[in-house]
C-alpha positions in Angstrom: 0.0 24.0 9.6 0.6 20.4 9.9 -3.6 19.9 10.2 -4.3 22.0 7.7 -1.7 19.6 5.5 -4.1 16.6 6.7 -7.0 18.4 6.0 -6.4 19.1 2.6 -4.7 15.7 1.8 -5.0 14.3 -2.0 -7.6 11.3 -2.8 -7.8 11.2 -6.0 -11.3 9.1 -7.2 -10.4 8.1 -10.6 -13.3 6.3 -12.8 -12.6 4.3 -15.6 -15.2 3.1 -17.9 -14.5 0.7 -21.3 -17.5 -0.4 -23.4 -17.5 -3.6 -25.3 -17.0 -4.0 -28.7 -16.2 -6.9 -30.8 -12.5 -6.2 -31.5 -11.7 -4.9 -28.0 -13.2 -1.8 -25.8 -12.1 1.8 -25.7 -11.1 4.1 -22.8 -14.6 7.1 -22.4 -14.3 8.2 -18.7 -11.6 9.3 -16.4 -12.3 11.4 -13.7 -11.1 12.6 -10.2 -11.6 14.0 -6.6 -9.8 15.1 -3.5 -10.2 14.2 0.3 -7.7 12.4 2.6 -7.9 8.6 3.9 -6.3 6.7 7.6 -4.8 9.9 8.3 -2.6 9.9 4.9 -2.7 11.8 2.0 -3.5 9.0 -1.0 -5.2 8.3 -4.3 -8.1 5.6 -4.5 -7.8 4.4 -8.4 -11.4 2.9 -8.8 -13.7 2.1 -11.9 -14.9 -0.7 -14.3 -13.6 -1.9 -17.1 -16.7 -3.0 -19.9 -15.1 -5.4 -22.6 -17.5 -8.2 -25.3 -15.4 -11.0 -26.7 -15.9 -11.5 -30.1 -19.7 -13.7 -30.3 -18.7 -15.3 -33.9 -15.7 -17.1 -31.9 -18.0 -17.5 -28.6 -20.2 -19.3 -31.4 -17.7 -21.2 -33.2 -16.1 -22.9 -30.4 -18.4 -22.9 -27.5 -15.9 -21.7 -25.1 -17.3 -20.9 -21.8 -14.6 -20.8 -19.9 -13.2 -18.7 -17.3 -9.8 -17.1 -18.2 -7.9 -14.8 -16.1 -7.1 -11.2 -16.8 -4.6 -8.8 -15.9 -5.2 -5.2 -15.4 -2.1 -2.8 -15.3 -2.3 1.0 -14.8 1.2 3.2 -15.2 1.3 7.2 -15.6 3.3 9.4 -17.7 4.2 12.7 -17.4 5.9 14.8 -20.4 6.0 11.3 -21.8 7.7 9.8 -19.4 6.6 7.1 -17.0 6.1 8.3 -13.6 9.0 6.9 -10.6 7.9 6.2 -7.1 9.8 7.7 -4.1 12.0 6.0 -1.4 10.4 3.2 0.2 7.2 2.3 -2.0 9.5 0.3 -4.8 8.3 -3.6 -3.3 4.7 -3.0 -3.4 4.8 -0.4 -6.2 7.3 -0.4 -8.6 8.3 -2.4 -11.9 11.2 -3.5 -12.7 11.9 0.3 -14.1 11.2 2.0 -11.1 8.3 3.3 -12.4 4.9 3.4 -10.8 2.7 0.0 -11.4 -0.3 -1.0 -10.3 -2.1 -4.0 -11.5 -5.1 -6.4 -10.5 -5.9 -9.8 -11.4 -9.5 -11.5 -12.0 -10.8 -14.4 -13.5 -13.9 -13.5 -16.1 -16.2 -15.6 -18.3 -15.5 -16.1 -22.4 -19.1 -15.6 -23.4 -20.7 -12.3 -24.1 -19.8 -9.1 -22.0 -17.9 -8.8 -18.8 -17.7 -6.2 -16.0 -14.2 -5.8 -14.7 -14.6 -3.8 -11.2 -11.2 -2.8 -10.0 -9.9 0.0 -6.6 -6.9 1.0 -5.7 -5.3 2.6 -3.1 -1.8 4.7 -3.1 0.0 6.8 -0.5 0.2 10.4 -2.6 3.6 10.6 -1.4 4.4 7.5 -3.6 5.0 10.0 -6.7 8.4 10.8 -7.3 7.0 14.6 -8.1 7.7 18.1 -7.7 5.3 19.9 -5.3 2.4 21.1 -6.9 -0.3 20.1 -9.1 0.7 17.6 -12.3 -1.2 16.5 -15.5 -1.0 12.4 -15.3 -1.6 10.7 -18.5 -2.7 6.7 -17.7 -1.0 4.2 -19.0 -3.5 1.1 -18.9 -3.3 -2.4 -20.3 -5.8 -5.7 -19.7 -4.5 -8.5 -21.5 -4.9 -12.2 -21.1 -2.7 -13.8 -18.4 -2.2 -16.8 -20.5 -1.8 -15.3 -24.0 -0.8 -12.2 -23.0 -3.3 -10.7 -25.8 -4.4 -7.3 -24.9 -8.4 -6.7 -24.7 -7.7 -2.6 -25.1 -7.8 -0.5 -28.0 -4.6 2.0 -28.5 -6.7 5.0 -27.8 -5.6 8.4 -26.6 -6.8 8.1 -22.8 -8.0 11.3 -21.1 -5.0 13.0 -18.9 -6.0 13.8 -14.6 -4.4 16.7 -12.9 -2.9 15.3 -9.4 -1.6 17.9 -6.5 1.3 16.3 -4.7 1.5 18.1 -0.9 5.0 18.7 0.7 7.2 15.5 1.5 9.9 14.1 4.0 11.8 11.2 3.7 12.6 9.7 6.7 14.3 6.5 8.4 12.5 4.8 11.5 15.1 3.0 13.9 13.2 0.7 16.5 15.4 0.1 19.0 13.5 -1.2 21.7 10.6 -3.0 22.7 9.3 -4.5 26.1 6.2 -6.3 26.2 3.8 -7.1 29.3 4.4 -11.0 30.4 0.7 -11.6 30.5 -1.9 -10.1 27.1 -4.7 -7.7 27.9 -7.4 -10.3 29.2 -4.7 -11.5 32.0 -3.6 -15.0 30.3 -0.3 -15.9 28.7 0.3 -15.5 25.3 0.4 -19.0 23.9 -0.1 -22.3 24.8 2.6 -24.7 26.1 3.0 -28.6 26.5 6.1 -29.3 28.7 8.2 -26.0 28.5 6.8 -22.8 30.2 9.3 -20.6 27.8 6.7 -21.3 24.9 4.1 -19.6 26.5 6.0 -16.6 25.4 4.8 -14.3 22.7 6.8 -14.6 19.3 7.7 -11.0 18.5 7.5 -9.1 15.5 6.6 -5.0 15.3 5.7 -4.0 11.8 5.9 -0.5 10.0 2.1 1.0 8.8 1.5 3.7 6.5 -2.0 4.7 4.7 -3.5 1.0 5.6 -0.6 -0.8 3.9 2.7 -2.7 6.0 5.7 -1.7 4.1 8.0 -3.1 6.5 8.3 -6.0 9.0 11.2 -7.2 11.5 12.3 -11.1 11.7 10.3 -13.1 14.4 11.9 -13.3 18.0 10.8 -16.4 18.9 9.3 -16.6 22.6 10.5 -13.5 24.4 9.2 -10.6 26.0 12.1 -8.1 24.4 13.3 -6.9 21.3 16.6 -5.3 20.8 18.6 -3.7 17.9 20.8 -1.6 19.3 23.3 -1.9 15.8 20.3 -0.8 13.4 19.8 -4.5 11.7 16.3 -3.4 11.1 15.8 -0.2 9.8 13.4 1.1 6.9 13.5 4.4 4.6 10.0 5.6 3.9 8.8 8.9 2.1 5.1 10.7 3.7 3.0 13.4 3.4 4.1 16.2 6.0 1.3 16.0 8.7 1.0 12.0 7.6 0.8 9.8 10.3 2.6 6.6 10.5 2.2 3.6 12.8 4.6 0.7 14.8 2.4 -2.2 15.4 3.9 -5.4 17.7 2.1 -8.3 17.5 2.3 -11.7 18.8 2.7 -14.0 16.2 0.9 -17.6 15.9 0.5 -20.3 13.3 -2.5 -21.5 14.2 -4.9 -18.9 15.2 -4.7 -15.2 14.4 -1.8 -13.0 15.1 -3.2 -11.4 18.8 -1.5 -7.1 18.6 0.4 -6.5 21.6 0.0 -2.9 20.7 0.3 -0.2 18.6 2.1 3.4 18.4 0.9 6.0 16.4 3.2 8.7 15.4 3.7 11.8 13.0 7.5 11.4 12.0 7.2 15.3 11.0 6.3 16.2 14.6 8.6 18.7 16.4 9.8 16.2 19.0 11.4 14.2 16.2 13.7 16.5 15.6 17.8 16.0 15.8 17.0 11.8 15.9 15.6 11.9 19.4 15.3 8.9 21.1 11.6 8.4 22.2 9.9 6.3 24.7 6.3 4.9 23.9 4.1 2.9 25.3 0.3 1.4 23.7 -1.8 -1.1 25.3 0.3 -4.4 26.4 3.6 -2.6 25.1 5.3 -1.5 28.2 8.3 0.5 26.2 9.0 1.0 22.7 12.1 3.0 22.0 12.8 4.5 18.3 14.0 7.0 16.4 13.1 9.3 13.5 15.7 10.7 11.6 15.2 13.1 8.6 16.8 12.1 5.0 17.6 15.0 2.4 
């Protein structure tokens, strides 16, 4: 059940195409498509925005200038603005609650400009009823400066979304033991006079659909991480048959972060049930101990 969840996980394609005119542009395309992404269930927002600043003012004060602009797309169902679920509100949310994604890119004054913009959301991110939903966009480009908007108020073409069955859930690390010695047989980082810097500086991070959502404070050179009092735990809400990941790296300040190794999980798998305590292990991570427990 749980592949056939997977295999049948939302991707919503949406295209959105403005043409330039004088006094603005105007909304003519929206379209979408399903498939499934990193072994989530998301939506890729993607299209180009077409806009022509007015040429008597190009012509009457030469200005050539790059200026930047801010795209911002919301939804609205019923006529209400659309919420995001437990765990997306950081990367995802305005100041509302409601869902917001926006883009920033500098374009040139003169004549007509191309704004190319992608986005990609966890499905699960819609705080939705199973089933399928008519979305109506929400979209604004204004001026970062001004804040003048570069959109005609036009009625903008609605897109029908399916949101799959859900689970919110908490993910408790609560232990991790690295390897003394990285994958290639050396220590972890350099040292001058004490050998206890040669330690890696721990941190494990929480992945979901290509985005981190969550990261713990840096243990500074150690090979172990403990948090046996649940200091550092994180609510997240998935896709049933989603996958998730716990990634521990080494961290360093001058040269990329090397992984230590990464665990790859389903938090609606059987075995999770009843906040089980389980015992991983992935590449230079000798033990990683968590739990996933079930919110309702």
């Amino acid at each position: 059940m749980q592949k056939l969840l997977s295999s049948i996980a939302l991707l919503c394609v949406i295209q959105l195409h403005v043409f330039g005119l004088q006094q603005g542009a105007a909304i003519t395309r929206f379209e979408s498509i399903s498939s499934t992404e990193n072994g989530a269930a998301v939506c890729t927002f993607s299209g180009s925005v077409y806009f022509e600043h007015s040429i008597d003012e190009f012509n009457k004060t030469g200005d050539n200038t790059e200026k930047i602009y801010v795209l911002v797309i919301k939804f609205k169902e019923n006529g209400k603005l659309v919420t995001v679920n437990t765990g997306f509100a950081t990367q995802f949310a305005d100041e509302d609650g409601s869902f917001y994604l926006q883009k920033t890119q500098k374009l040139s004054m003169a004549g007509v400009n191309t704004y190319y913009f992608t986005f990609t959301v966890p499905i699960a991110l819609f705080s939705l009823k199973e089933g399928k939903h008519t979305l109506t966009p929400v979209i604004s480009l204004v001026e970062k400066e001004t804040l003048h908007s570069v959109l005609r108020k036009e009625k903008t073409p609605s897109v029908t979304v399916t949101v799959l069955p859900i689970m919110k859930f908490r993910l408790w690390v609560k232990h991790i033991l690295v390897d003394s010695l990285d994958a290639q047989g050396n220590l972890w980082d350099y040292y001058v006079l004490n050998p206890v810097e040669s330690n890696p500086d721990l941190v494990w991070s929480l992945k979901y659909a290509g985005r981190t959502y969550f990261s713990s404070k840096m243990l500074l050179n150690t090979f172990e991480y403990n948090d046996k009092n649940q200091q550092e735990t994180y609510d997240l809400t998935m896709s049933k048959g989603d996958t998730i990941s716990i990634e521990v790296k080494d961290v360093d300040d001058l040269t990329p972060d090397d992984i230590i190794g990464t665990v790859l999980l389903s938090p609606s798998d059987s075995k999770h049930q009843n906040s089980a305590i389980i015992t991983a292990k992935a590449g230079q991570v000798k033990t990683l101990e968590y739990t996933i427990v079930e919110l309702h």
